[in-house]
LUMNU-773024 format. One line per 3 residues: number of its first residue (from 0); their letters; for each residue z, y, x of C-alpha. Coordinates in nm, 4 decimals. Layout:
NUM = a = Z:Y:X | ...
//
This chain:
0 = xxx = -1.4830:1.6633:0.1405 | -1.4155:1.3668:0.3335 | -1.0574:1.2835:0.4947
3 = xxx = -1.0406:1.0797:0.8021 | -0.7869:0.7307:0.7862 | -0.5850:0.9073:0.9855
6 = xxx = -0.5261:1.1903:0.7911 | -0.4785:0.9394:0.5169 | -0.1960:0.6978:0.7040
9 = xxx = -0.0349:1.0577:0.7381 | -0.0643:1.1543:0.4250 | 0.2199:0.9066:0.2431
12 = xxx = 0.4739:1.0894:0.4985 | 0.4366:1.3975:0.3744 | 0.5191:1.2836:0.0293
15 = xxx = 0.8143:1.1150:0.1092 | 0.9338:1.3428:0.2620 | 0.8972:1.6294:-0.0124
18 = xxx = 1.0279:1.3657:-0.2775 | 1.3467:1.3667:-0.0281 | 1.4264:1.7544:-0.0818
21 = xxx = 1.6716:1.8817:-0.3132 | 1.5681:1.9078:-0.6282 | 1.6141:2.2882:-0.6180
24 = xxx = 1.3990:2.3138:-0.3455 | 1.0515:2.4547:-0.5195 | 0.8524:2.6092:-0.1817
27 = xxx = 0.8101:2.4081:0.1433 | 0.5600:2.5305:0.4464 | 0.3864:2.3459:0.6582
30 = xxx = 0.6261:2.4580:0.9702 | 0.9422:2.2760:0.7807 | 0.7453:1.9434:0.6930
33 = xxx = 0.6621:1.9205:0.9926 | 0.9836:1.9888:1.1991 | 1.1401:1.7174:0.9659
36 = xxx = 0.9258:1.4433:1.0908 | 0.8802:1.5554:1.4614 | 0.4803:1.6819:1.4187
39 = xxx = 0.2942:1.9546:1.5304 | 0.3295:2.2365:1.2189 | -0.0790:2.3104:1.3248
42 = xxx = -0.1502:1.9241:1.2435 | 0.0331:1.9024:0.9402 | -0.1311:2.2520:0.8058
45 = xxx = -0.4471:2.1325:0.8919 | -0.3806:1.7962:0.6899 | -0.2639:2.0146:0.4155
48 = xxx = -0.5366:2.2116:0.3956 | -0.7926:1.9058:0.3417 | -0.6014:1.8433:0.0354
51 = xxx = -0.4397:2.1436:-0.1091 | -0.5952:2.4719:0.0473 | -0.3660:2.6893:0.2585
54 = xxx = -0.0115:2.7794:0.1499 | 0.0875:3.0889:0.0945 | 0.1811:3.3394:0.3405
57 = xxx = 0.5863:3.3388:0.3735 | 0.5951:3.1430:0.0647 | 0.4593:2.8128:0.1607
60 = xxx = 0.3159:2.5423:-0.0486 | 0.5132:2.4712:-0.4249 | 0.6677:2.1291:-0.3747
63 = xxx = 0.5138:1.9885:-0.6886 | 0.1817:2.0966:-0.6407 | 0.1506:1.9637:-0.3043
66 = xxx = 0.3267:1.6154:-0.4581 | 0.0424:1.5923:-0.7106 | -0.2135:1.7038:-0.4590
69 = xxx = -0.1265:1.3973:-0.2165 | -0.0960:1.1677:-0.5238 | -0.4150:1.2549:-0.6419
72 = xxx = -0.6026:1.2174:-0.2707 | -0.4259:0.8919:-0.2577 | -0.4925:0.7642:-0.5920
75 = xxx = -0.1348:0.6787:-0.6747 | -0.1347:0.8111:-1.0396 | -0.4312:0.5325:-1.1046
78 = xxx = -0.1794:0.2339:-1.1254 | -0.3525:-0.0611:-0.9895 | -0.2867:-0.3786:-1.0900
81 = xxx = -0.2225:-0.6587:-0.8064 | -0.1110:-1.0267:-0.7439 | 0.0216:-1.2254:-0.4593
84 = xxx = -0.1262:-1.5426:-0.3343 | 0.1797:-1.6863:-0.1404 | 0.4864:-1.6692:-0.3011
87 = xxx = 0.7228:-1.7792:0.0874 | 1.0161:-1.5205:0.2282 | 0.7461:-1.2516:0.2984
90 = xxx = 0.5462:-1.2799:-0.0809 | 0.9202:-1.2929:-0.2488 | 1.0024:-1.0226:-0.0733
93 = xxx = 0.6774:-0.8113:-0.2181 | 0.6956:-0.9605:-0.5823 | 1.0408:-0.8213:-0.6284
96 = xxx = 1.0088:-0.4994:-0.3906 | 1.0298:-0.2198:-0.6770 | 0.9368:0.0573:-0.4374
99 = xxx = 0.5444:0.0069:-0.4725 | 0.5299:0.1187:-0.8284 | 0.5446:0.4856:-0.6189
102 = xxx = 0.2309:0.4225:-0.4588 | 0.0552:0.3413:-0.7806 | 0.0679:-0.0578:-0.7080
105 = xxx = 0.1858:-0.2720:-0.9663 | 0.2340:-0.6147:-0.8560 | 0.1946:-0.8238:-1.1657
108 = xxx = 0.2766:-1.2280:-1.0628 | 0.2869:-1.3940:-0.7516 | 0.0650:-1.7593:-0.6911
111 = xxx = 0.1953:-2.1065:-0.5096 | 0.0827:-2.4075:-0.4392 | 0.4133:-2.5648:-0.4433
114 = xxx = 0.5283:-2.6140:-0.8036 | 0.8713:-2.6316:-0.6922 | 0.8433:-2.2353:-0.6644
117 = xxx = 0.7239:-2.1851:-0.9921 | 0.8600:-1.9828:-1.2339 | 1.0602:-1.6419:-1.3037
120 = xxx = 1.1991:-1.4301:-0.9862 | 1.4677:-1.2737:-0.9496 | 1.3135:-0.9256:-1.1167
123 = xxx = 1.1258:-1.1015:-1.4683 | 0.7864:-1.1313:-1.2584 | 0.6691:-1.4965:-1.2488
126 = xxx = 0.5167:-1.7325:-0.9874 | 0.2829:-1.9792:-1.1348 | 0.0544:-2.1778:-0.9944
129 = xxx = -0.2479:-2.1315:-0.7694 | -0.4456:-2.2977:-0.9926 | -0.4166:-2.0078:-1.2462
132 = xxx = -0.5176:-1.7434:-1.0386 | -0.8658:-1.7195:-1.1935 | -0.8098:-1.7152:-1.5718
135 = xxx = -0.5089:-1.4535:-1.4711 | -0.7233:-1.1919:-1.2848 | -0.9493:-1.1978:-1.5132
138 = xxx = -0.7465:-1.2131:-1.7946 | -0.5419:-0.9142:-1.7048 | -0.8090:-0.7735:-1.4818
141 = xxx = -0.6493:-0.7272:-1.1295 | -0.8203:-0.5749:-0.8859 | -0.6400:-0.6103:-0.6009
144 = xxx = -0.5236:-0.9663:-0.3894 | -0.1977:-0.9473:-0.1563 | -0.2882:-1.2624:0.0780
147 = xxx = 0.0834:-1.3978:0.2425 | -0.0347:-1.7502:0.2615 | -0.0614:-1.9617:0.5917
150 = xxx = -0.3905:-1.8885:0.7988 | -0.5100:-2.2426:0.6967 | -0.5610:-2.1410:0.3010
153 = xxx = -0.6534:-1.8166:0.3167 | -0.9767:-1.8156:0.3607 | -0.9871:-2.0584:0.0804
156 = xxx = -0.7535:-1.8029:-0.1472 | -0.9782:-1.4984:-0.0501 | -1.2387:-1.6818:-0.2233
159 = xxx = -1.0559:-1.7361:-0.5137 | -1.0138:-1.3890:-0.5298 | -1.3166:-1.2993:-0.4495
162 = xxx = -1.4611:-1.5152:-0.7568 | -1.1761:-1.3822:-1.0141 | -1.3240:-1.0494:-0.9998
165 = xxx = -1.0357:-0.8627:-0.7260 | -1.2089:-0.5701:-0.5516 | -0.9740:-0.5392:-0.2741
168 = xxx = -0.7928:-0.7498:-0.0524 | -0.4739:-0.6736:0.1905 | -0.4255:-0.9893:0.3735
171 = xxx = -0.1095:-1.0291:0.5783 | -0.2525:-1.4105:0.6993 | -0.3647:-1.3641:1.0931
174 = xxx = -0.6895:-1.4444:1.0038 | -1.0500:-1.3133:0.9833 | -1.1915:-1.3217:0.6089
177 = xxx = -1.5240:-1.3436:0.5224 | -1.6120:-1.1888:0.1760 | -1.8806:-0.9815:0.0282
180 = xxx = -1.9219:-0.6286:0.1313 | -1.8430:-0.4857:-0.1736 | -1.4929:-0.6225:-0.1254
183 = xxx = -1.2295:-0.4128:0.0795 | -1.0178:-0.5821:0.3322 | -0.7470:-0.4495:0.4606
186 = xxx = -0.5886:-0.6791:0.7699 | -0.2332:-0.6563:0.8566 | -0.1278:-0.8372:1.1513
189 = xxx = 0.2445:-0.8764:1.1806 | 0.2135:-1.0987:1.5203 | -0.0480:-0.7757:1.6795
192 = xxx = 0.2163:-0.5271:1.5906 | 0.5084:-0.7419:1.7254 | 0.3090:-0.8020:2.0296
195 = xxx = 0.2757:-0.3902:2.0865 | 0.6191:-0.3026:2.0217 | 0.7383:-0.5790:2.2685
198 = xxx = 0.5044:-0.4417:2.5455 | 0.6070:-0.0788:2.4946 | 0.9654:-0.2229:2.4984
201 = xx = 0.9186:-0.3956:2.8665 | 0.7255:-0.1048:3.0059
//
């Protein structure tokens, strides 16, 4: 069956928040999840129901059968193997953010054109330099690219990528890529979403 992006971008919510119950917590329904992040209890049982089937009646859903259901949907027990072309504030930031192991994403090195940033970070991952991006993805087989370099070079990393063998790309540059269809792109523009929350804010 296929599950709209929607449903998707809601689905990581629900898992957070039944990894944030007590651990003696073993039944949830669909009513509770959703009065602890503000939804409609009909939205979230219909979302649930995509994935897991209905809960049961007075009973609810059991907490770790739901957690594997999302996990599975989302493909977070198929740990994915990524690098980072970029390694300023905001590709520092990712390299030694922990918290994406939880999502299946397992950022393995981070890639610079300045030497000066080269080496071990602050967590044991290393930067090393653009120029072994290549022989690295292919080496280790990484499939996905995390693009935080300056608009001006990404087009020219998303190649790189693109040529090392990386199947998807999330791209934080505010730029357009071109690359092959067969290549996922996923665009996030930090500037767009600062620009929305400021207009909401003088409305």
């Amino acid at each position: 069956m296929s599950i709209s992006q929607t449903v998707i971008r809601r689905l990581p919510m629900y898992l957070h928040y039944l990894k944030q119950l007590p651990e003696e917590t073993h039944n949830v329904s669909a009513t509770t999840i959703a009065a602890g992040l503000g939804l409609g209890d009909v939205q979230v049982r219909k979302d649930l129901a995509l994935i897991s089937g209905a809960g049961k009646p007075k009973v609810g859903y059991e907490k770790a059968e739901l957690m594997d259901a999302i996990e599975d949907c989302l493909g977070y027990k198929d740990k994915k193997l990524a690098v980072i072309a970029g390694a300023g504030k905001l590709g520092t930031a990712f390299l030694e953010f922990e918290g994406f192991n939880d999502y299946g994403l397992n950022i393995a090195a981070a890639f610079d054109n300045n030497l000066s940033k080269t080496g071990c970070s602050n967590t044991g991952k290393y930067i090393y330099p653009i120029s072994d991006l290549k022989e690295f993805c292919r080496t280790e087989k990484v499939i996905i690219g995390i693009i935080t370099v300056p608009s001006s070079d990404a087009q020219n990393v998303c190649d790189m990528m693109v040529e090392s063998g990386i199947k998807a790309i999330w791209n934080f540059a505010p730029v357009k890529l071109n690359a092959p269809e067969s290549v996922i792109i996923q665009n996030e523009n930090l500037a767009s979403s600062l620009a929305l929350l400021s207009n909401r804010l003088a409305r």
